[in-house]
Each structure stands twice: as C-alpha cells, then as structure tokens.
TILOMI-741799 format. One line per 10 residues: number of its first residue (from 1); their letters; for each residue y, z, x of C-alpha. Coordinates in steps of 0.25 Angstrom, whole numbers, plus 2048, in hexadecimal, padded with zeros to 3 digits. Example, Ala and Ser with C-alpha at 12.3 -4.5 7.8 and 13.67 -1.06 7.14 Angstrom:
2
1> AS> 7EE/81F/831 | 7FC/81D/837
//
This chain:
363
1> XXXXXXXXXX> 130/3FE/A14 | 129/3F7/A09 | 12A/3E8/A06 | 12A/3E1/9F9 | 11E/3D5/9FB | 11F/3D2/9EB | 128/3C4/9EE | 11D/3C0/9F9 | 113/3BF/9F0 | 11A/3B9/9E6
11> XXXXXXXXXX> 11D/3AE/9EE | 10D/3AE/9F4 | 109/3AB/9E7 | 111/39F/9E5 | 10F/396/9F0 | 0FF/395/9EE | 102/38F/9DE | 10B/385/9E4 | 104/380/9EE | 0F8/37D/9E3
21> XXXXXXXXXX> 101/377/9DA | 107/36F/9E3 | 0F6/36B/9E8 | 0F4/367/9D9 | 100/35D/9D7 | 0FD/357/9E6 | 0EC/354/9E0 | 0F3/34F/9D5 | 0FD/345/9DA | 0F2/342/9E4
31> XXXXXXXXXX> 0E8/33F/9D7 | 0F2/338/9CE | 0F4/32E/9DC | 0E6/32A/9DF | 0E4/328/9D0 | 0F0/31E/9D1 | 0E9/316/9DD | 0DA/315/9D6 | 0DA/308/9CD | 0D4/30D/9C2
41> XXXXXXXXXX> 0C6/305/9BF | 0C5/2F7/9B8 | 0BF/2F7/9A8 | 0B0/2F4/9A8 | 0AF/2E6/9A2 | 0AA/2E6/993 | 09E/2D9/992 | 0A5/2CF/988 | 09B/2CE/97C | 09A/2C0/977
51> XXXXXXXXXX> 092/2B9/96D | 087/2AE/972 | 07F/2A5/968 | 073/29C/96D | 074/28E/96C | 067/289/964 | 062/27C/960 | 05F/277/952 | 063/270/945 | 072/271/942
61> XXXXXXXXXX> 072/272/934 | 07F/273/92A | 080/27C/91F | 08A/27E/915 | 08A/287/90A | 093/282/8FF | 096/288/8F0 | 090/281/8E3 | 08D/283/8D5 | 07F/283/8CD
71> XXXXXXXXXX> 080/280/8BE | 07A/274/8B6 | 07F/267/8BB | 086/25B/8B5 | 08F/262/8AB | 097/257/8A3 | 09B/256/893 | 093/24E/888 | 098/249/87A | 097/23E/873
81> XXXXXXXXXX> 09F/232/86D | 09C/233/860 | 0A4/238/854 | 0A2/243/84B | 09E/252/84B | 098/25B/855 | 08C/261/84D | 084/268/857 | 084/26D/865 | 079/271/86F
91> XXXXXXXXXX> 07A/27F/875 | 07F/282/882 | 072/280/88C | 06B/276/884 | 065/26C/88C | 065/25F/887 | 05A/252/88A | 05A/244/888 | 058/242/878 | 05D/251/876
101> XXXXXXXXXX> 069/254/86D | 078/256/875 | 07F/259/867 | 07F/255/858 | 08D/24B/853 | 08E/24B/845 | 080/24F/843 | 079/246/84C | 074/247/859 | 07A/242/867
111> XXXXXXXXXX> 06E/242/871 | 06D/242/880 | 066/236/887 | 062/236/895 | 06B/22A/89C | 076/228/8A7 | 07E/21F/89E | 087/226/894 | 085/21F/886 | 091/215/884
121> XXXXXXXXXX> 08D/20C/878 | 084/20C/86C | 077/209/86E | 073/1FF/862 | 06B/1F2/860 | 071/1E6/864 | 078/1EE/870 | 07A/1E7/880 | 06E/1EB/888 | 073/1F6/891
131> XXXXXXXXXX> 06E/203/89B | 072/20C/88F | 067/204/887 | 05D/208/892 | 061/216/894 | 061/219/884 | 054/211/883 | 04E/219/88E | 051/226/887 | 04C/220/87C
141> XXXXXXXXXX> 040/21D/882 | 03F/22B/88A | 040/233/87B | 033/22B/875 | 03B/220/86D | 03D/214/875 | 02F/20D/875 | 032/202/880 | 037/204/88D | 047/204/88E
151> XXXXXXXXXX> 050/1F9/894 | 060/1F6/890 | 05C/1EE/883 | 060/1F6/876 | 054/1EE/86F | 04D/1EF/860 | 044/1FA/867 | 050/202/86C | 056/203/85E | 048/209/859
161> XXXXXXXXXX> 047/212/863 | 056/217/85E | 051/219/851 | 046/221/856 | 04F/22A/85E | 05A/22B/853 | 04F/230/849 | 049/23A/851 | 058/240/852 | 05A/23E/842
171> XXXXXXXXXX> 064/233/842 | 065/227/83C | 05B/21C/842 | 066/212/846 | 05F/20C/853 | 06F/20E/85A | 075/219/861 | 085/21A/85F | 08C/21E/86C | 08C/22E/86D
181> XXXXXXXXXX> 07F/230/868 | 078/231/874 | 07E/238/882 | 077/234/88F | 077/23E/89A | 06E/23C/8A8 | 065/249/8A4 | 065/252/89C | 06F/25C/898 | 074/26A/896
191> XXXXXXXXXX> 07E/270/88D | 087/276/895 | 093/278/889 | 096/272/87C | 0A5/26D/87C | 0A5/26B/86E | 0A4/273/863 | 09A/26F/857 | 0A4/269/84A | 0AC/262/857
201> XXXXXXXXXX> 0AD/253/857 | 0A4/24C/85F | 0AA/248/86F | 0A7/245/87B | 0A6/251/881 | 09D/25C/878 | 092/263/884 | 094/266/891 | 088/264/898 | 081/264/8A4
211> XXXXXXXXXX> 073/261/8AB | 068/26C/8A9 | 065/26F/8B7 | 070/277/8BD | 077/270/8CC | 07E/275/8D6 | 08B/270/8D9 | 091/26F/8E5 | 09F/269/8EB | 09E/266/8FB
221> XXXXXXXXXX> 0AA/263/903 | 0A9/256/907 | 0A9/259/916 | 09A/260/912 | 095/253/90A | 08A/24E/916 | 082/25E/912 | 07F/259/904 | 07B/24B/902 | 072/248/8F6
231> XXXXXXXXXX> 064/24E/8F6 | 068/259/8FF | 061/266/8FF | 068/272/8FE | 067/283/8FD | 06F/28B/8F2 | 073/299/8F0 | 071/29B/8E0 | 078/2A8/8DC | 073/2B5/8E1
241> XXXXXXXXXX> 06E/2AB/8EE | 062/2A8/8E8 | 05E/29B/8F0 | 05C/28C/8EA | 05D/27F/8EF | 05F/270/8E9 | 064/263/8EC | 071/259/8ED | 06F/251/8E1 | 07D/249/8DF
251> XXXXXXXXXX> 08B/24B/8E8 | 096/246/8E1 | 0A3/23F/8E4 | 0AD/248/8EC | 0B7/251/8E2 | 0C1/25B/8E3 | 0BE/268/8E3 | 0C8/274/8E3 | 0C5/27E/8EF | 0CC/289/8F6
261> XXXXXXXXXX> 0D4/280/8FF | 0D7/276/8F4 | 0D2/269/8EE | 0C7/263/8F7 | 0BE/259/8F6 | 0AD/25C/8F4 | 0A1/256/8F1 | 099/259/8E5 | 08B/25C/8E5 | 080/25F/8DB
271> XXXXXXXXXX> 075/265/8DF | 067/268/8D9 | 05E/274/8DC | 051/272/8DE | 04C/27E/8D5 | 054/27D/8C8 | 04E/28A/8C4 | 056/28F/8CF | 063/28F/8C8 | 05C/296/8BB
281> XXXXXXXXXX> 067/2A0/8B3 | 073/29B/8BD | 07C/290/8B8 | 08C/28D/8BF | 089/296/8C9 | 08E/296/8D7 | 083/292/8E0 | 084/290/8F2 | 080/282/8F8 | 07B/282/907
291> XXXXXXXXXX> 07C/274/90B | 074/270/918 | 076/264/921 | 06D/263/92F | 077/25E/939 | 06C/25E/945 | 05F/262/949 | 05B/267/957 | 06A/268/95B | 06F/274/967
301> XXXXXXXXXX> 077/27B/95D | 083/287/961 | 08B/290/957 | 099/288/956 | 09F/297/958 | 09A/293/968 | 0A3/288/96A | 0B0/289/975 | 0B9/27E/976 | 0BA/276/982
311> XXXXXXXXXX> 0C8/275/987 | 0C8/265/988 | 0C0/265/97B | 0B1/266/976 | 0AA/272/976 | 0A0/27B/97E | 099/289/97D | 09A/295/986 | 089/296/98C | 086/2A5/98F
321> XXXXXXXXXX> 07C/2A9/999 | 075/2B7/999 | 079/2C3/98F | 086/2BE/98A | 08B/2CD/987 | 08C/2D0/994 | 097/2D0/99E | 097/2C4/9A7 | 08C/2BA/99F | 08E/2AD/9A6
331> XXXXXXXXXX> 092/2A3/99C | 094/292/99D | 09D/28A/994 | 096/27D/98F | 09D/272/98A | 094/26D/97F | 096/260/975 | 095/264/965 | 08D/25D/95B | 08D/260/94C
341> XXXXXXXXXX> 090/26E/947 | 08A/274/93A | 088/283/936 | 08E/28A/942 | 088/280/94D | 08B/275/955 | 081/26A/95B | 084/26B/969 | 080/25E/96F | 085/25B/97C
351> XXXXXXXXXX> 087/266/986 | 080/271/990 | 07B/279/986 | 06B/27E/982 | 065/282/976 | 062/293/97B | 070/293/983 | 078/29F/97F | 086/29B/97A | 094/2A5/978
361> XXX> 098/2A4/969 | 0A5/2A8/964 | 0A6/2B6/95C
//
C-alpha cells in the first residue's frame, strides 16, 4: 500500500523559516537593548575664540575730527551816512585797500581807510584832539600826504594834507571830511555782493564784504573747548581730501547753534591756513577739522573695549596667558585704577599690570 508523504514535507519546510525568523527578532531585541545601556559619547569641546589686545605704553593723545567751513572771512555790510545818489558800484570780487574807492555818492568818492575806529564826526579844523585824528592822519601819512608824524591834533598841517588827498581824488580842496566820506575797516576788503542797485539812495548798508584770505570756521561744543585754545595747530581735510593745515586765530563767545538734537551751545573758532594758496578755486565749501590735544606722555595705555567692571566698583582687565585661542588658556583678573581716557585708551595708572601683558578685549 502506498503512502502519501506530500503533507510531511510540507510541514518540513516550514519549521526551519521560523526558526530563523524567530533567531533574527531575538539579535534584534538583544541589539536594540545593549544600545539602550551605552551612554552614547560626550560632544568634543569647541576652544572659545576670543579677542586679546596688548597693553602698550605711550602718549595718550585726543583727536576729534569736527566739521567747518572755508570761505573768506569776516563778512559784514558797508555803506555810508551820506545822502544822495548811488552813482557807482565796484564788481563782485574787487578787492579793495586803504585809499581805494568803496563806491561813488552823487558823484564823488567814499574811500576806505585802514582803522579800528569807525568814522563818527567830521574831521575839520578846530575839531577836540582824538584817536580818530591819529588814525586818519596815519593813513594820511601811510598814502604820501601827511608830512609830519601823526598824533590826536587835527592841526594847520593835517588840514593841508586833506587838501592834498581831496585833490588827487578830484574834489574840492576843503581841508574837512564830512561824516560818511571815509569808511575804516581793520584790512582790507573784498566785495563779496552789492546790496544796492546804482540810481538807489545812499544807506548804510550798500557792499557785502569780506576779508580777502579765505577762513575756516568752525563751531566746538563747549565740552571740546580745552582741544583749540588760541595758536593751536591743526590738520584739515579740504575737498577731495587734499590735506592742509592752519592755525586757531580767534574763539569767540559761546552761541547757539541748531543741530540734530536741538539747540546747543558752541564755540566759534577762526582759523587760518598756513598756505593760503591752498584754498585756490574753493570758497563756502565744507572742509574737516582734526583737532589734537596730548593728555599724556609715557603712560600704560589699554583699548577702553578691555575694561570689566568690578562688582563693588572700579574696574579691571582680564590678563591672558599663552595662545588665547585655545581651550584652557590660563587667565588672571586684575583690578587696575583708570587715569585719563582719549581716542580709545585709558591711562592705567595704579594696578598689576605691564606694558607687553596680553589683555581679553570685548568684540
């Protein structure tokens, strides 16, 4: 009799792929567990970069760069306090000197003299002995018509030396000047604008003027007033950063002055450059001013940006030792006492601190 072995073998083949199957989960399990258990490694430590600066020793020096403006200087308005007629008018530019002509009224000439005083009175015999006196007589003098030396005495000799005067001008040969005929100005001067018209009436107020070496002006807050006192010398930028440099020649009273934040006080300052030809073809231009002050010499100096503050107040700097790039650089805090800052520095002048030492700075 013949058996059937097809189910047998069926089931043969089965058991062996569970078996394997049931090997794989078990590794898997086992795998999944032991990888539970391992603490899994600690991040490697990345160095912490920081930034270091040397302290140094030196000068402390302040500079402060400030705006100004170069164009001729002094600019005020001259007429005259005679009546009549403008006639004539000098053109724009025209530099005018002592015994030069300012304008014509009604014909005649009103001429510049070199003076502080500004004309007040007729000059005329018979007249009180004054400074006007001198100061005509020594213009007098200065143009070849005064023959003896000046003083305050309107004299026989100072009437003569009118006439002169009056007839190399084409006027009639009085010996007296009426008020307005003559205009004094400290130096000389240049046109800057006519503010009359030729046919207007006479005024007080025909030229706009100027001095005929061009300025700069500046105006420093009055906190900065120590950098510029009188006969300082200082750098400026013209346009186009062409270099120059000049001099503090007068600092006026403090004035308002309209700035971004406001109204604040400042101080005016003129100064002069020392090469006038180096302001050739510029005029009412805006110029830069570098103002220096020396605050120090042979003082340990550090970068401000090094400075921690104490907890119970003052301040000290963080010393580095070795590579400060790397991980681990050994590092002292020093508690230092501050002296004068300027530029970016402080004067450190108490403390244990060297000139060489290596100091953490903030980025």
């Amino acid at each position: 009799m013949t058996r059937d072995l097809t189910p047998t073998r069926r089931r043969s083949r089965r058991a062996p792929v569970l078996v394997v199957v049931g090997v794989v989960t078990v590794a898997a399990v086992t795998t999944a567990a032991m990888m539970a258990r391992t603490p899994a490694a600690p991040p490697r430590a990345e160095p912490i970069a920081v930034e270091t600066a040397t302290v140094t020793r030196g000068d402390l020096v302040e500079q402060v760069r400030v705006p100004g403006t170069l164009a001729h200087g002094s600019p005020r308005e001259l007429g005259t306090s005679l009546t009549g007629v403008v006639t004539a008018l000098p053109a724009v530019g025209t530099t005018v000197a002592p015994g030069g002509e300012l304008f014509r009224v009604n014909d005649a000439p009103v001429v510049l003299m070199r003076g502080e005083q500004p004309a007040w009175r007729a000059f005329a015999s018979g007249m009180k002995d004054g400074a006007d006196v001198r100061q005509l007589e020594e213009n007098l003098s200065a143009l070849g018509f005064l023959r003896q030396s000046p003083d305050q005495k309107f004299t026989h000799a100072t009437a003569t030396a009118v006439k002169r005067w009056q007839k190399s001008l084409g006027l009639e040969q009085t010996g007296t000047i009426d008020v307005g005929q003559v205009v004094f100005s400290p130096a000389d001067v240049r046109v800057q604008e006519a503010k009359a018209q030729v046919g207007d009436e006479a005024g007080p107020e025909l030229l706009a003027v100027t001095k005929t070496v061009k300025e700069v002006q500046v105006f420093l807050d009055t906190s900065q007033q120590a950098l510029a006192p009188l006969g300082t010398a200082v750098t400026l930028a013209l346009p186009g950063g062409a270099p120059a440099t000049g001099v503090v020649v007068a600092a006026g009273a403090p004035v308002e002055r309209d700035g971004a934040t406001g109204t604040s006080l400042k101080i005016p300052l003129t100064i002069a450059l020392d090469d006038p030809q180096a302001a050739d073809g510029l005029d009412n231009v805006s110029v830069t001013v570098l103002l220096t002050q020396n605050k120090g010499a042979d003082l340990l100096l550090v970068p401000v940006i090094a400075l921690l503050a104490e907890p119970g107040g003052g301040f000290a700097v963080e010393v580095t030792r070795g590579d400060a790039s790397q991980d681990g650089t050994a590092s002292r805090r020093v508690s230092i006492e501050l002296g004068a800052f300027a530029d970016g520095l402080v004067a450190v002048v108490g403390g244990d601190l060297s000139e060489g030492d290596t100091v953490v700075v903030a980025k």
